[in-house]
C-alpha positions, 0 to 999 in steps of 0.5 A: 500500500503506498505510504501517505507522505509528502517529500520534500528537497532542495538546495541540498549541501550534501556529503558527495565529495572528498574530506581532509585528513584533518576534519571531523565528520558528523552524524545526522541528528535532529536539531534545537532552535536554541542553545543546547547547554547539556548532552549525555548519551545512555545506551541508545539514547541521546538526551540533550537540555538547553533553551530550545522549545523545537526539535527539528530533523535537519533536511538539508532542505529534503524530507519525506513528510507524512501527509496527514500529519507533516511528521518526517520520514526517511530517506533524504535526497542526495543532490549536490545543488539546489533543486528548484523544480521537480515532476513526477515520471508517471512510475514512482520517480520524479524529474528534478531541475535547479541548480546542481552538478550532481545527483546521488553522485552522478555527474547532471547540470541542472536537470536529471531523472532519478526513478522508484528506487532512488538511481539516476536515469541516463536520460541527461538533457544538459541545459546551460542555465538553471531549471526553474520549472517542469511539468510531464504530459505523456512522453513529453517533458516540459521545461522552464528556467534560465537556459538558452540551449537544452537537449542539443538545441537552442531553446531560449527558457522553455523547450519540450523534451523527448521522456525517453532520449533527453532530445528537444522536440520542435515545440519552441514557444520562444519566451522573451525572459525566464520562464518560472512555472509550468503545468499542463491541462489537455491540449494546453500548456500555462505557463507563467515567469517574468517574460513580456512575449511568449510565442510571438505574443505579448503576455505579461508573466502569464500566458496558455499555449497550444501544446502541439504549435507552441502558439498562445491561446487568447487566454490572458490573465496579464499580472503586474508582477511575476508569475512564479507557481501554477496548478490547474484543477479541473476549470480552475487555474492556480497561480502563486507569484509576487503580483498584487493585481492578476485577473483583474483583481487585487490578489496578494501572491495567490489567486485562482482563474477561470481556466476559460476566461481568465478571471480570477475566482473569489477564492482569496488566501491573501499570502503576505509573502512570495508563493512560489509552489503550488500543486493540487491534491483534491480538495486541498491546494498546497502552497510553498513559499516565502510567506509567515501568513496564508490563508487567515493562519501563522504558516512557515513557508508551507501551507495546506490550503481548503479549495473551497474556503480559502482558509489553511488547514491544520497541516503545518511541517513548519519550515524554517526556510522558504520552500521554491517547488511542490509536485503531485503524484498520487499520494506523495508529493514532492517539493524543494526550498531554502529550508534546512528543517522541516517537521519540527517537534515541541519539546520544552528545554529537554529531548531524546533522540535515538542515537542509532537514527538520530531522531527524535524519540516521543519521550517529551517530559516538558521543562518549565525553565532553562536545563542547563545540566543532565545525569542519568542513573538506574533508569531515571534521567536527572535534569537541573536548570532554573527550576531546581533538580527534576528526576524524570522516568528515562521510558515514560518521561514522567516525573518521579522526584523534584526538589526546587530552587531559590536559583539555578542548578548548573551541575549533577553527578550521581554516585552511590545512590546519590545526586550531588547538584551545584549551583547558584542557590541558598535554599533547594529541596525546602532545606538551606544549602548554600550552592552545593546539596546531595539528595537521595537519587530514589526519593529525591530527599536532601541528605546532611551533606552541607560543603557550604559554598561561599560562591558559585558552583559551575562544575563538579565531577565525582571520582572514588570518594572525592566531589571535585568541584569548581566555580567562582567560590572563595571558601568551601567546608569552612576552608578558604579555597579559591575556584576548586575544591576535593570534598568528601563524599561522606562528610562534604570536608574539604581535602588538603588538595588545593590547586588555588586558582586565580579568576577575573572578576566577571568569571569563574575561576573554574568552569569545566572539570575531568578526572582521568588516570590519577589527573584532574583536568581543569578549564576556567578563567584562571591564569596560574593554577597548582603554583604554575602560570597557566592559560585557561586549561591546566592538569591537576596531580590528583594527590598533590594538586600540583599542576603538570606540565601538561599546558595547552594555553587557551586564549579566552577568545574575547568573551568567558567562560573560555572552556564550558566543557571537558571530555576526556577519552583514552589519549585525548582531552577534548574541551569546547568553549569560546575559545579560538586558539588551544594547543599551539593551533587555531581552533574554533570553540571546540578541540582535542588535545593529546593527554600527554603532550598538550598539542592539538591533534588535527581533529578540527570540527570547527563550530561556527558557533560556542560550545557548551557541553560535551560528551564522549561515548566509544568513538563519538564525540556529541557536542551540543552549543549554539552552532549552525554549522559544525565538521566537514559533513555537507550537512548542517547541524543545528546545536547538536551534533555527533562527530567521529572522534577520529580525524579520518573517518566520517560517522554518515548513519541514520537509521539502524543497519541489518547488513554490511555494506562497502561502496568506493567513489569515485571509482576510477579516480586519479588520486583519492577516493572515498570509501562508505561502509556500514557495520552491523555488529560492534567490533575491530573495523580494518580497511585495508588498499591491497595490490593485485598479488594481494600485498597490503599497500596501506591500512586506511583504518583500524579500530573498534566502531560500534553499529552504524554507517561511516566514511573513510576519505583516501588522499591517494598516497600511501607510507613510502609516496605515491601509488602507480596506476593500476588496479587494486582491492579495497578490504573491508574486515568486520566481525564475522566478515570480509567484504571486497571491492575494486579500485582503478587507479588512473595517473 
């Protein structure tokens, strides 16, 4: 039965080429509409608090939409462009025209035919401009746009095209400019664009052709402005555009015709900004756009229109940019814009996504404020904000416990049964505590832990029998301490342990702490900690307190805290924060520095916006911020973002895999190549590049990868210089399998 749904693509930025050693790679994930300040993952689950009320998929500008509800569904399209125009073929695919190169890794200019399972046809008319319309009438393909030459002849913005071979037909209407819209009815072709003759005629943005002669009917509507979309239903012809006046009537940017006269209709949804999409399902017009308007409601971009009312039903995806194209074909529909996401979900300040297809899950516990931190113990989530301490059902969602504030949590960590918060606050859970509390992880009930800040708590991590906490405090358990402090976990005493860090002050001493292999790890606004200068970032001993030589030296890019958050695996020491140098390299908000020698590493995800929480599980570094753009993937991600925690190997899945898979493109190449595979079991992942006797020339990855879909990019060079032309074998070994495929490389 076919699926009800609405697909939705364009102006795609997509993985389709090749990656530097030095980048890092993202997993697509749904995004936040504001700052995510806190991200942990547990099990198959990815949780994430901050300051968003929307989740969304990021889309890249496609999704598959449900058609009742607007809810998103997979896959993406895969073009490398902006795809501006789309019909369907009549057998499950579609015709796609824009702005492109290439389509799921074929080389197309502007116009391509992709068929029911997704593969690019041979059908490749190559026009030399930008498709902006199409429409499909038999075996004839109908094409609008900026082109003067398509199909092997000249065409001045609109040709016909033969389904089969790609070849122009003799129809050539000749419009004076661009021609944006196109749609057939019978015998006749409207079309409507920006040009003041078509086919020997005045028409102004709008005109009715003959479909065998090319010839303009007497049909003349004559718009004051572009005419950028048209659907014909029945009698009645819909156009969308940036007219006021069309028909003979004031109508703003969408009106119906009489597909005899001309006139428009009474029909009046009043769009307050450009329609550039329209196509017809029934009784409902579907409209794209540049509006936040039709139809009497608020609608994003996209809208479902009653034919008969004019009003805007309560179909709303929600884009959050302007949607330039929309198709018809049966139950699915198909659709292009600016957009990035689309099909957004609400969720207050808190969410789950499945870290296997990197979707929202319908867990949705509604926070009344910010979250700022997250910890997760025996099956409940704990989230800490303004509101106070919240333990919350890691299944249901339903709140278990709370223990409210007279200020803000800003840091958890559960041990023992316990939950230890620190904050801003003097009284927490109906008890007097000043900034720092423990309570029952069960019950939620203040236990008689008391360190008694005087100051600020902004991080705290629990190793042993030790609280480690920082902040912009001055005195802890009685004990003048400056910023961090070692407390007892039983009693809340303060150790001897006393790094003695100095702060700014605007700033706190300490903001993000880690405790790895008998080393503190701390991050802050400090310039000596543990008796030794150091800028922003230090390694504590953890019996002396004394700082290493391990140092480095972040700049504070201009603004505080420098380092909101530290992650610390195996060799690697990552931190995300304001700063733009760290390690003796330029780094934009978010680095790995080796453990041992303080140098950045080359892993460089490059956030255009701050981090301020990290998280690392196996080989995946989740990232949460105010970003928009974030690693070399192609693909936008919105505040939140799963990234290969190697440097050379891209992590691409979306949805859970069922069997090995290994693809090489491209293939010939003459000089690298990039090399996808999926991995259905947890285990040691080997690439290997052998030659034709079977000798291993490079190991190109070697490392245990959990379940999911990654990318490895090959520069073409190997241990002692280049390789020479020839054939050779690609070797992928995963648990329980090889797999094997040719390469051919060309000098």
């Amino acid at each position: 039965m076919p699926r009800r749904s609405l697909l939705i693509c364009a102006r795609l930025a997509l993985v389709l080429g090749t990656t530097g050693a030095g980048s890092a790679q993202a997993q697509d994930l749904w995004s936040a509409n504001n700052v995510v300040s806190a991200v942990l993952r547990d099990g198959g689950t990815i949780y994430i608090g901050g300051y968003f009320h929307v989740v969304s998929p990021i889309t890249g500008g496609g999704a598959v939409l449900d058609a009742s509800s607007g809810a998103p569904e997979q896959p993406y399209e895969k073009v490398a462009g902006s795809v501006l125009a789309v019909a369907p073929d009549g057998s499950g695919g579609w015709y796609l025209g824009g702005n492109f190169t290439t389509v799921r890794g074929q080389p197309r200019t502007n116009l391509a035919r992709v068929d029911a399972s997704g593969n690019v046809a041979a059908w490749n008319p190559s026009p030399n401009g930008n498709v902006l319309a199409l429409a499909v009438s038999g075996g004839t393909v109908y094409v609008g746009g900026e082109f003067t030459s398509i199909g092997g002849q000249t065409r001045n913005y609109v040709a016909a095209l033969d389904a089969v071979s790609g070849a122009a037909t003799g129809w050539d209407p000749n419009a004076s400019r661009f021609v944006n819209a196109l749609t057939v009815s019978g015998g006749t072709i409207y079309v409507g664009g920006q040009f003041i003759s078509i086919g020997g005629q005045t028409r102004n943005s709008i005109a009715a052709l003959d479909a065998a002669t090319g010839a303009p009917t007497i049909w003349n509507p004559n718009a004051n402005g572009a005419v950028r979309a048209l659907a014909v239903s029945g009698g009645t012809v819909y156009a969308g555009g940036d007219f006021t006046n069309i028909g003979a009537q004031a109508r703003n940017s969408i009106a119906a015709l009489d597909a005899a006269t001309g006139g428009a209709t009474t029909w009046n949804p009043n769009a307050n900004g450009v329609v550039r999409a329209l196509a017809v399902s029934g009784g409902t017009v579907y409209a794209g756009g540049d509006f936040t308007s039709i139809g009497g409601q608020a609608r994003n971009y996209i809208a479902a229109i009653s034919t008969a009312s004019a009003g805007a039903t309560g179909w709303n995806p929600y884009a959050d940019g302007s949607v330039n194209v929309l198709a018809v074909s049966g139950t699915t529909r198909y659709a292009g814009g600016g957009f990035t996401t689309i099909g957004r979900q609400i969720r207050d300040h808190i969410a789950a996504f499945d870290a296997a297809a990197g979707a929202a899950t319908p867990w949705n516990p509604f926070a009344n404020g910010d979250v700022l931190t997250l910890a997760v113990s025996g099956g409940l989530v704990y989230a800490g904000g303004t509101f106070g301490i919240t333990a919350l059902d890691a299944a249901s969602g339903a709140t278990v416990w709370s223990a409210n504030s007279n200020g803000v949590v800003r840091a958890l960590a559960v041990s023992g049964g316990i939950v230890y918060a620190g904050g801003s606050f003097t009284t927490i859970g109906g008890q007097a505590r000043n900034n720092l509390a423990a309570f029952n992880a069960a019950t939620g009930s203040a236990t008689a832990w008391d360190p008694n800040a005087v100051g600020s708590i902004y991080t705290l991590v629990v190793s042993a029998s030790t609280v480690y906490v920082g902040g912009d405090f001055s005195s802890i358990g009685g004990q003048p301490r400056s910023g961090i402090s070692a407390l007892d976990i039983i009693s809340g005493a303060p150790a001897a342990w006393n790094p003695n860090a100095n702060n700014s002050v605007y700033c706190p001493a300490i903001s993000a702490l880690a405790v790895s292999s008998g080393v503190v790890y701390a991050a802050g606004d400090f310039t000596s900690i543990g008796g030794q200068p150091r800028s922003h970032i230090a390694a504590l001993d953890v019996a002396s307190g004394a700082a290493t030589a391990w140092n480095p030296n972040a700049d504070n890019g201009g603004y505080c805290p420098t380092i909101t958050s530290l992650a610390v695996s195996g060799g690697t020491v990552y931190a995300g924060g304001r700063f733009v140098t760290i390690g003796g390299q330029s780094r934009n908000y978010l680095a790995a520095v080796d453990a041992a020698s303080g140098a950045a590493i080359t892993w460089n995800p490059n956030p255009n916006g701050f981090v301020y929480a990290l998280a690392v599980n196996g080989s995946t570094v989740y990232v949460g911020g105010d970003f928009t753009t974030i690693a070399s993937s192609g693909v936008s991600q919105v505040r939140i973002a799963a990234i290969s925690a190697d440097p050379t190997i891209s992590v691409t899945g979306d949805a859970p895999i069922s069997e090995v898979t290994l693809t090489v493109a491209p293939n010939p190449t003459t000089a690298g190549t990039r090399i996808q595979y999926a991995v259905a079991q947890a285990g040691r992942v080997r690439i290997e590049l052998l030659d034709p006797s079977g000798r291993v020339v490079e190991t190109l990855a070697d490392r245990v990868q959990p379940p999911g879909r990654y990318a490895v990019t090959w520069d073409g060079a190997f241990r002692r210089g280049r390789l020479s032309a020839g054939l050779y074998l690609v070797r992928l070994r995963t648990p329980g399998r090889i797999s094997m495929r040719k390469l051919a490389l060309i000098r």
